[in-house]
C-alpha positions in Angstrom: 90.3 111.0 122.1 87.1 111.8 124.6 87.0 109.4 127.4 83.6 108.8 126.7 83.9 104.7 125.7 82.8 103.5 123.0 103.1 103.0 90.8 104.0 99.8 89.2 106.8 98.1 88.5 106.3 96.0 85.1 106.8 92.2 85.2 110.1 92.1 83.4 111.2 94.8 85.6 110.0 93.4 88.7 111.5 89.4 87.9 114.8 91.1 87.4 114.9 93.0 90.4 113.8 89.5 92.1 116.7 87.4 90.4 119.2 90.2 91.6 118.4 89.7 94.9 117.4 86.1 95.2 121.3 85.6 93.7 123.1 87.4 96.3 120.6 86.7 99.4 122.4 84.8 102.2 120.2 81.7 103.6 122.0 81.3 107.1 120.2 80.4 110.3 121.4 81.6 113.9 121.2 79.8 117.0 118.7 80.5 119.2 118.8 83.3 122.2 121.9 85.1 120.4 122.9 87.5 118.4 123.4 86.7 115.0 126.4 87.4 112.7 126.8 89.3 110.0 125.7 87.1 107.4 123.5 85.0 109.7 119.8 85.3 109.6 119.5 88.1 107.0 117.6 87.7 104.2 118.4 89.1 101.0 121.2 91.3 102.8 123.0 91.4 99.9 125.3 94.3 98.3 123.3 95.2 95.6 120.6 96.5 98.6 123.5 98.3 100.8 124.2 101.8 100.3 127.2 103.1 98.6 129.1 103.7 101.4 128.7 100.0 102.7 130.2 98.5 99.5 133.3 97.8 99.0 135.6 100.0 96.3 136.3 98.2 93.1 139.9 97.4 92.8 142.5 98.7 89.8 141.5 97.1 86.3 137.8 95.7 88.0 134.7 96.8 86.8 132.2 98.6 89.3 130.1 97.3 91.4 126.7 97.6 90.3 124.5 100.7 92.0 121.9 99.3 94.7 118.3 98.3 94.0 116.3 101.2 95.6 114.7 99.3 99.0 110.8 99.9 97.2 111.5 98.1 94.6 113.1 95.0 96.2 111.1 91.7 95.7 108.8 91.7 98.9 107.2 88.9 100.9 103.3 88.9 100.9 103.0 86.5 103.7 103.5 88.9 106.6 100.7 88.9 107.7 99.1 87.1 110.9 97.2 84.1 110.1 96.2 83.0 113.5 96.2 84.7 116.6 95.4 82.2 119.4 94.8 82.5 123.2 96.1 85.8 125.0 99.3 83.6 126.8 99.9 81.5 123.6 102.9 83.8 122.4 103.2 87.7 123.8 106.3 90.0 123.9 107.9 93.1 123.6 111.2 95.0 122.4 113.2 96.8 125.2 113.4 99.6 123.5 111.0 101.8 121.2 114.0 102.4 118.4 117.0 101.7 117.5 119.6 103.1 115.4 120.9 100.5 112.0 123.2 98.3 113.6 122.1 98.2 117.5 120.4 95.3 119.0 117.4 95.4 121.0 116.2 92.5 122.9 113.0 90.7 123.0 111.2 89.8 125.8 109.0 87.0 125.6 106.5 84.5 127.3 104.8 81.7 125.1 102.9 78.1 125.7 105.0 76.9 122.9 108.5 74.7 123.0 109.6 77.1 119.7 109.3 80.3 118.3 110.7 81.7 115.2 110.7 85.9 114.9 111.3 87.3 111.4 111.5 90.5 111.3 109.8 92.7 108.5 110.4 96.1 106.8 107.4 97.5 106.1 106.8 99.7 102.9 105.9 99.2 99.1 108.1 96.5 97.5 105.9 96.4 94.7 102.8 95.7 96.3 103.6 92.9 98.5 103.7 95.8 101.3 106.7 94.4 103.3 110.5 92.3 103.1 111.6 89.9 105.7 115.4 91.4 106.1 115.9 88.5 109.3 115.1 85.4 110.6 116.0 83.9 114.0 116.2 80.2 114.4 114.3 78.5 117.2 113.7 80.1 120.3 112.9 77.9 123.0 110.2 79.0 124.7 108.9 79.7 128.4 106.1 81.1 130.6 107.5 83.9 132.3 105.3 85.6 135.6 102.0 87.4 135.0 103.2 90.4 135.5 103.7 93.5 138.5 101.2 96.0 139.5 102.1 99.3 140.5 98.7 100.7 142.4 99.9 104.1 142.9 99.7 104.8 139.4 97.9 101.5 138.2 100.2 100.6 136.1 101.1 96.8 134.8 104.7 95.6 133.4 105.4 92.5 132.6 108.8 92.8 133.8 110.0 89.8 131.7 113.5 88.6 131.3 115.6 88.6 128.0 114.5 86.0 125.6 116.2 86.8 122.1 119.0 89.8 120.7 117.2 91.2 117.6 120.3 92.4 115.7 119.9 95.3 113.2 123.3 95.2 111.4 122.5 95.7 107.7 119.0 96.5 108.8 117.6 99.4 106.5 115.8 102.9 108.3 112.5 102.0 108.5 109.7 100.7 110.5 109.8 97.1 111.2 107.0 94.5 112.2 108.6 91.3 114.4 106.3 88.5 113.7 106.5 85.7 116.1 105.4 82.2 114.8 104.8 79.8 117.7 105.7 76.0 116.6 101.6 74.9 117.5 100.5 78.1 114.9 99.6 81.4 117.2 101.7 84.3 115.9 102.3 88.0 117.1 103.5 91.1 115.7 106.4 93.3 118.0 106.6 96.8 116.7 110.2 98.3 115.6 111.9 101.4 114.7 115.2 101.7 113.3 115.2 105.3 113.6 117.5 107.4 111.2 120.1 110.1 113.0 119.5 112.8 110.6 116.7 113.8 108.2 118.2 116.7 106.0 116.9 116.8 102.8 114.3 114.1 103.9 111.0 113.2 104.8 111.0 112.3 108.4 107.6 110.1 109.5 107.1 110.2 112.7 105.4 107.3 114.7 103.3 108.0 117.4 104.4 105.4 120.1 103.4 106.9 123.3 100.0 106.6 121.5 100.0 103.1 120.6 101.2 102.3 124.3 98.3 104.5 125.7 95.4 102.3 124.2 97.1 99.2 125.0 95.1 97.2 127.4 97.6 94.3 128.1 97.8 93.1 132.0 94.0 94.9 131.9 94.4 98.6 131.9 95.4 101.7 129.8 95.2 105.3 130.1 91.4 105.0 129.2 90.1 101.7 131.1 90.4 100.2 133.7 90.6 95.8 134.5 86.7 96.7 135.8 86.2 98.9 132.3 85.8 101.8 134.0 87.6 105.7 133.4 88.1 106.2 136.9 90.1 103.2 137.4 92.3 103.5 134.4 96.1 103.7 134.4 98.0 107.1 135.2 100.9 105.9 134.0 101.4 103.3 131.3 104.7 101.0 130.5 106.4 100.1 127.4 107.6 97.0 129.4 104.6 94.5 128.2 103.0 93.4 125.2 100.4 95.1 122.9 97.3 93.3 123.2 95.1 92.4 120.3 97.2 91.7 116.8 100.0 93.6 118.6 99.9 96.9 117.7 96.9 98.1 115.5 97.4 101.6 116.0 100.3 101.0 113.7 98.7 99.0 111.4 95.8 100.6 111.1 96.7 104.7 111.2 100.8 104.8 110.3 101.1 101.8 107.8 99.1 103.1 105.1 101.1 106.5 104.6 104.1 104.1 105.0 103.6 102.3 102.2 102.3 105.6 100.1 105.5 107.8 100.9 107.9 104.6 100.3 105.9 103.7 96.5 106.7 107.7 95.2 109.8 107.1 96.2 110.3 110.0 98.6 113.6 110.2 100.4 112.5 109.4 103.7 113.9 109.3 107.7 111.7 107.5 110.1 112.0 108.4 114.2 109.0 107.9 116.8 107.2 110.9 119.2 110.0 109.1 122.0 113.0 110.0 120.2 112.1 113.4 119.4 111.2 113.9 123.5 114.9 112.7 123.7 116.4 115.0 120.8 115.3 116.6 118.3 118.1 116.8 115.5 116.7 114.2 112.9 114.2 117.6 112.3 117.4 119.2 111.6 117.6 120.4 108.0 114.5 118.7 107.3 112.4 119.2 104.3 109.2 118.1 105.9 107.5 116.2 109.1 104.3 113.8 108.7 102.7 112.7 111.8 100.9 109.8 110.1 97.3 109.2 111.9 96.5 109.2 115.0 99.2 110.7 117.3 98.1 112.1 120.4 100.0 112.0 123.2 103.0 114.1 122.7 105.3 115.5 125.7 106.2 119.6 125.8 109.7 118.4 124.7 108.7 117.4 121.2 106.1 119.6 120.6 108.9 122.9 121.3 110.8 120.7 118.5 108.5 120.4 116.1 107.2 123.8 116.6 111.1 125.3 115.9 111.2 123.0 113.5 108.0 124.6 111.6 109.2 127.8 112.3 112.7 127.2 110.5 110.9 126.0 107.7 110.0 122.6 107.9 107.1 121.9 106.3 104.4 119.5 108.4 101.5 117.4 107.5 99.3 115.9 110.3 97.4 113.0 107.8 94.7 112.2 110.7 92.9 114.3 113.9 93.2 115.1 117.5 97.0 115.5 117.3 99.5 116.6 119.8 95.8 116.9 122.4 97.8 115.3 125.7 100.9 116.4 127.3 102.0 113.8 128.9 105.6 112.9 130.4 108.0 110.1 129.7 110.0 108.8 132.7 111.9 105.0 133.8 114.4 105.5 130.6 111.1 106.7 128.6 109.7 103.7 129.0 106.7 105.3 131.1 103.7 107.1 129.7 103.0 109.7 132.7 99.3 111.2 131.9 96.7 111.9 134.5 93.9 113.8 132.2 91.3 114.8 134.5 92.9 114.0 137.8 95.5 116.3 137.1 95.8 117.6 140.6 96.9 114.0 141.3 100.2 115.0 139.1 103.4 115.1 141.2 104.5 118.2 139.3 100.9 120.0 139.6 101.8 123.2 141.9 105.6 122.9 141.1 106.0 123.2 137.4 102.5 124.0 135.2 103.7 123.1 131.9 104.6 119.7 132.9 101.6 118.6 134.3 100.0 116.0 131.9 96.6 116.7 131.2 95.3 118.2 127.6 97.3 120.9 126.0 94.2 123.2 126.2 93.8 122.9 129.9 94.9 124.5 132.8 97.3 124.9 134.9 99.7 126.0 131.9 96.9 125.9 128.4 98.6 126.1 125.0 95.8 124.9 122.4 96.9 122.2 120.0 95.8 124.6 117.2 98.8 127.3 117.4 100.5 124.1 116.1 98.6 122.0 114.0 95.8 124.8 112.6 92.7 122.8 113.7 91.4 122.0 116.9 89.7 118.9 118.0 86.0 119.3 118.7 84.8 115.4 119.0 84.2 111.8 119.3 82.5 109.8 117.6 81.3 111.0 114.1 80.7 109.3 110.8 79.6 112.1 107.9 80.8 112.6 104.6 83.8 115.4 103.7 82.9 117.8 101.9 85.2 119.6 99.8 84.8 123.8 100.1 88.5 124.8 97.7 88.3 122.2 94.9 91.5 124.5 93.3 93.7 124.2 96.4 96.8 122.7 95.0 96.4 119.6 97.5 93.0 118.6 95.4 95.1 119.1 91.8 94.2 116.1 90.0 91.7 114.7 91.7 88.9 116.4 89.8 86.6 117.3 92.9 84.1 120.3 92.5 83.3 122.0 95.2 80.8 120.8 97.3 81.6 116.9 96.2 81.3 114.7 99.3 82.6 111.5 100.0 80.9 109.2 102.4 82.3 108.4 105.7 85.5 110.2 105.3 85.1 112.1 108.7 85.3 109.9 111.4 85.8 109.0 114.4 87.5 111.6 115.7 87.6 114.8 114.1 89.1 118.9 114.0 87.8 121.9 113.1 89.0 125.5 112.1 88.0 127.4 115.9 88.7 131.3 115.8 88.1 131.7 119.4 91.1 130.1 119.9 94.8 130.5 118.8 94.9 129.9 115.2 98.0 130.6 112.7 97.5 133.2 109.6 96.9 133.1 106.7 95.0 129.8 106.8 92.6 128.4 104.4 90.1 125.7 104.5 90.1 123.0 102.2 86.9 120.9 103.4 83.9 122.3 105.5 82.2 119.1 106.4 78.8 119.6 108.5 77.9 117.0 111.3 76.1 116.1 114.5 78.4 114.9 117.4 76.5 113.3 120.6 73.5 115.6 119.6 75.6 118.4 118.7 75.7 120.2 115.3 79.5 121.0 114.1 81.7 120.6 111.5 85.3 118.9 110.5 87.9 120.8 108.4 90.3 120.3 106.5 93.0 123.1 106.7 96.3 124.5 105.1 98.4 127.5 106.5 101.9 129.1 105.8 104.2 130.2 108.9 106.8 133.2 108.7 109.5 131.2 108.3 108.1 130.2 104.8 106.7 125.8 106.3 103.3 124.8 105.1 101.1 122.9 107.3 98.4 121.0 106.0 96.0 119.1 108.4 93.1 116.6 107.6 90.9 117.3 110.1 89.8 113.5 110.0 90.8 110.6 111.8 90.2 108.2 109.1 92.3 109.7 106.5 95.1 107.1 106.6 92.7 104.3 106.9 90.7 105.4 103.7 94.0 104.8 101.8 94.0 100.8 101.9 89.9 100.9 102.0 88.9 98.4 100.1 91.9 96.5 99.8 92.6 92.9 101.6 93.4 94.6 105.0 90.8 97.0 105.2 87.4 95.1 103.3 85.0 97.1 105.3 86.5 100.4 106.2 83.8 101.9 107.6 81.9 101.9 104.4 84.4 103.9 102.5 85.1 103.0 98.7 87.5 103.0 96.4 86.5 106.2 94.9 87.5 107.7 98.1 90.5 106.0 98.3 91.4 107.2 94.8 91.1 110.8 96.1 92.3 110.3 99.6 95.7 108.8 97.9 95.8 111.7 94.9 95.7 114.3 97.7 98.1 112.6 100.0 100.5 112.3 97.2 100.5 115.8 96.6 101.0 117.0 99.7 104.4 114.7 100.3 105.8 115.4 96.7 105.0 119.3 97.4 106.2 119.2 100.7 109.5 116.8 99.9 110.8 119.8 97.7 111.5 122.2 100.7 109.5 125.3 102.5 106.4 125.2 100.7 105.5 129.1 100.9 108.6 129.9 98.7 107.0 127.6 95.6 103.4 126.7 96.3 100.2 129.4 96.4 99.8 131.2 99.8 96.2 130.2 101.4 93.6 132.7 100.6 92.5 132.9 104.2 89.0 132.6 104.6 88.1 131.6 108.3 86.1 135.1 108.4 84.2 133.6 105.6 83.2 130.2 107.0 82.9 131.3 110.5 81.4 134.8 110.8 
C-alpha cells in the first residue's frame, strides 16, 4: 500500500450429516489455564470426522468403520461471529505463535476487565453455509489485567509482553485456519487468529495467509508500520511485534481479504494445505510437490526467503494465483523467533543491514539498494492507491471467464479498488502473458489502468493475477458480512465467484500449461 493515509447440501443430506456428528460429539469441559485432554473441550471430535489413519482397524468378524464425513460438509455453527466488541482493555490477546502443526499447543496471552473468559476456537470454511465449526471450548478462564505494555524507541515498536493465560491444544484439530473467539462473562468478545499449518502440500492446494501483513496494519499499543501514536508516517513503527493484540475485531485483514476464498476453495471441495507467509520464510517444503499456491488478498509484506520459494516453486511447476493486488511489494525481515516484522520503507538507510547486505534491506522490492520488481513474480505491478472504477473485461474467452457469460467490454462497478496492478512493459514482465481485464481510471489526478493478467512459465505453472484489491471482498458482497461492499452487487459477486472457481479447479489439477490454452500475449497490443 502508498503511505499516503487515507454448492448445496440438500436438507435430508445435511440433517444426516448433523445427526452423525451430534451422536458421536464429546461434551466435556476443561479446567481453566490447562491443557485439555483428549476428549476434553472438543466438539464434535468424533471418529467419523478423523482421517483414516486416526481410526482404529476393525477387528476379525466386525464390520468397518464407517468412512469420515468430509470437514465441508460437517454441521457448522452460525454463531461465530462477534456480537459485541466493547472498550479497547475489556478483553485483548494473542497466540504465541503464528501456526502450529495438528496436535501442538500454543498459548494465549491475555489481559481482560472481566472475572471469566471462555475461548472457543473455530474452523473456518464452508460447512454448508454456516461458514465455520467450533472444534474446542475452554472452560473459564479467570481473568486479569496484565501491564500496558513495553516500548522499544529505537525501532518504535510496542509488545505487550503479557504472561501465559491459557494452552490452546490442537490435538484432533483439523489443517485449517482457525478464529479464537473470546467471550468475556460482562459480553465484550474478541477474535485471536490461528493456523494449524499442514507439513506437506503435494497434490494440494496450499493457501497461504499473509501474516506479516495483518501484523503490519495493526495499530495496537498505537503504532504500525504506517502510523504513528501522533498519526503521523514519520513516526510510525520500523519494526512491528507479533507479541500484542490486533486492534479493531481482531484481525480484519483476515476476515475481510483471506476468509472469503477460504470458504470458496473449502465448498468445491478442493484438497487443500493451509501455511502462512512466516512459515514459508522458515521453510519452504509444504510448496513441495504442490499442485498450486493462492495468496488470498492482500499479502504484501513478504521476506526474500519466501519469495525465492515461491518463485522455485513456480518454476517447478506450481501453479499460483494472487486473488487481490500489491502483492509481495515490501521486503521486509522477520527476527526475535519471527515474531518481529523488520521494515523501514523509506528510511531505508536507517536499516542495520543497509551497506552490508543489499538484498536484505527492507524497503519495496522495486527499490534500491538491491531492486527486483514484484512483477518478474506475480505478472502485474502495482501502480496505486486509492481507486474505485469498474473492471472491465478485454478476453471474455479466456478460460478463467468460461461460464460467466461476459462480452468483452462488460464492466462491473467498483470491482477495482483500492489498491490496484497493472500490466508495465518497462519493467520485468514474464512471457507469454495475456490480459484478461483492461480497466481505465484516474488515481490522485492520474489517468491509468488496472489489469487483470494470466501467464505460463517454462516449467509449464500458470499464474493468474487480479490486478484488484477487492477481488476477495466482492465474493461475500452482499451477503450478511459484507452489506455495503463498496457498492458492489451480487451480479458481480456471481462473476467474481464463477472466475475464482475456475481458476482453483483449473489450477488444482496440476501445471496448467500442459492442459489449459497458452495466453495469446498481447501486451504489445494494449500498451504500444
Amino acid at each position: 500500500m502508498d503511505d499516503t493515509p487515507p454448492g448445496r447440501l440438500g436438507r435430508r443430506g445435511f440433517l444426516r450429516l448433523a445427526g452423525v456428528a451430534a451422536t458421536a460429539s464429546v461434551a466435556g469441559w476443561g479446567g481453566p489455564g490447562r491443557p485439555e485432554g483428549p476428549s476434553q473441550g472438543r466438539l464434535g471430535g468424533s471418529l467419523a470426522a478423523a482421517p483414516a489413519s486416526a481410526r482404529p482397524a476393525a477387528s476379525p468378524g466386525t464390520a468397518p468403520s464407517p468412512r469420515p464425513v468430509p470437514e465441508r460438509l460437517l454441521p457448522g455453527d452460525p454463531h461465530w461471529r462477534l456480537r459485541r466488541y466493547g472498550p479497547q482493555e475489556a478483553v485483548e490477546a494473542y497466540c504465541d505463535q503464528v501456526s502450529v502443526l495438528p496436535g501442538e499447543t500454543a498459548w494465549l496471552h491475555m489481559s481482560t476487565t472481566a472475572e471469566r473468559v471462555r475461548v472457543t476456537a473455530y474452523r473456518m470454511g464452508w460447512y454448508g453455509g454456516a461458514l465455520a465449526r467450533a472444534v474446542w471450548r475452554s472452560g473459564p478462564v479467570r481473568g486479569h489485567r496484565q501491564s500496558p505494555g513495553r516500548f522499544a524507541p529505537a525501532t518504535r515498536t510496542n509488545y505487550a509482553a503479557w504472561g501465559r493465560s491459557l494452552a490452546i491444544p490442537t490435538e484432533g484439530w483439523p489443517e485449517g485456519a482457525y478464529l479464537l473467539r473470546l467471550d468475556a462473562d460482562h459480553g465484550p468478545q474478541r477474535y485471536v487468529p490461528l493456523i494449524v499449518r499442514s507439513a506437506s502440500g503435494a497434490g494440494r492446494t496450499v493457501l497461504v495467509h499473509a501474516a506479516a501483513t495483518w501484523q503490519a496494519y495493526n495499530r495496537w499499543g498505537g503504532s504500525s508500520l504506517y502510523y504513528g501514536e501522533d498519526g503521523r508516517y514519520l513516526s510510525r513503527s520500523l519494526a512491528v511485534s507479533f507479541d500484542r493484540p490486533y486492534d479493531k475485531t481482531g484481525i480484519k485483514k483476515f476476515l475481510v481479504h483471506e476468509r472469503p476464498v477460504v470458504e470458496l476453495a473449502e465448498r468445491l471441495g478442493l484438497p487443500l494445505a493451509y501455511t502462512t507467509g512466516v512459515d514459508l520464510d522458515a521453510g519452504g517444503e509444504v510448496l513441495d510437490g504442490a499442485s498450486a499456491v493462492v495468496f488470498l488478498g492482500h499479502d504484501e509484506y513478504w521476506t526474500p526467503q519466501a519469495r525465492r520459494r515461491v518463485t522455485g516453486a513456480r518454476d517447478a511447476g506450481v501453479n499460483l494465483a494472487f486473488l487481490g493486488a500489491n502483492s509481495c511489494y515490501r521486503r521486509v525481515r522477520l527476527e526475535k523467533g519471527r515474531r518481529l516484522v523488520v521494515c523501514y520503507k523509506t528510511d531505508v538507510t536507517g536499516d542495520p543491514l543497509y551497506g552490508r547486505r543489499p538484498s536484505l534491506v527492507t524497503t519495496d522490492f522495486r527499490a534500491a539498494p538491491a531492486p527486483d520488481p514484484e512483477s518478474s513474480l506475480v505478472g502485474v505491478y502495482y501502480d496505486g492507491y486509492p481507486a474505485d472504477a469498474p473492471y472491465v473485461v478485454r478476453a471474455p474467452r479466456h478460460w478463467a471467464f468460461a461460464g460467466t457469460g461476459v462480452e468483452r467490454g462488460d464492466a462491473f462497478p467498483h470491482l477495482v479498488g483500492v489498491e490496484y496492478d497493472r500490466v508495465t512493459p518497462q519493467v520485468p514482465t514474464p512471457r507469454p502473458l495475456q490480459i484478461l481485464s483492461h480497466s481505465p481510471l484516474t488515481c490522485v489526478g492520474r489517468p491509468s489502468f488496472a489489469d487483470s493478467a494470466y501467464y505460463t512459465a517454462p516449467g509449464g505453472a500458470g499464474v493468474f493475477a487480479t490486478g484488484t484489491m477487492r477481488w476477495a471482498e466482492a465474493l461475500m458482497a452482499g451477503t450478511r458480512d459484507s452489506l455495503q461492499a463498496h457498492g458492489i452487487g451480487a451480479r458481480t459477486r456471481r462473476f467474481v465467484t464463477t472466475v475464482t472457481e475456475n481458476v482453483l479447479r483449473g489450477f488444482a489439477e496440476g501445471p496448467a500449461a500442459a492442459r489449459l490454452p497458452t495466453p495469446d500475449d498481447d501486451v504489445d497490443k494494449v500498451y504500444r
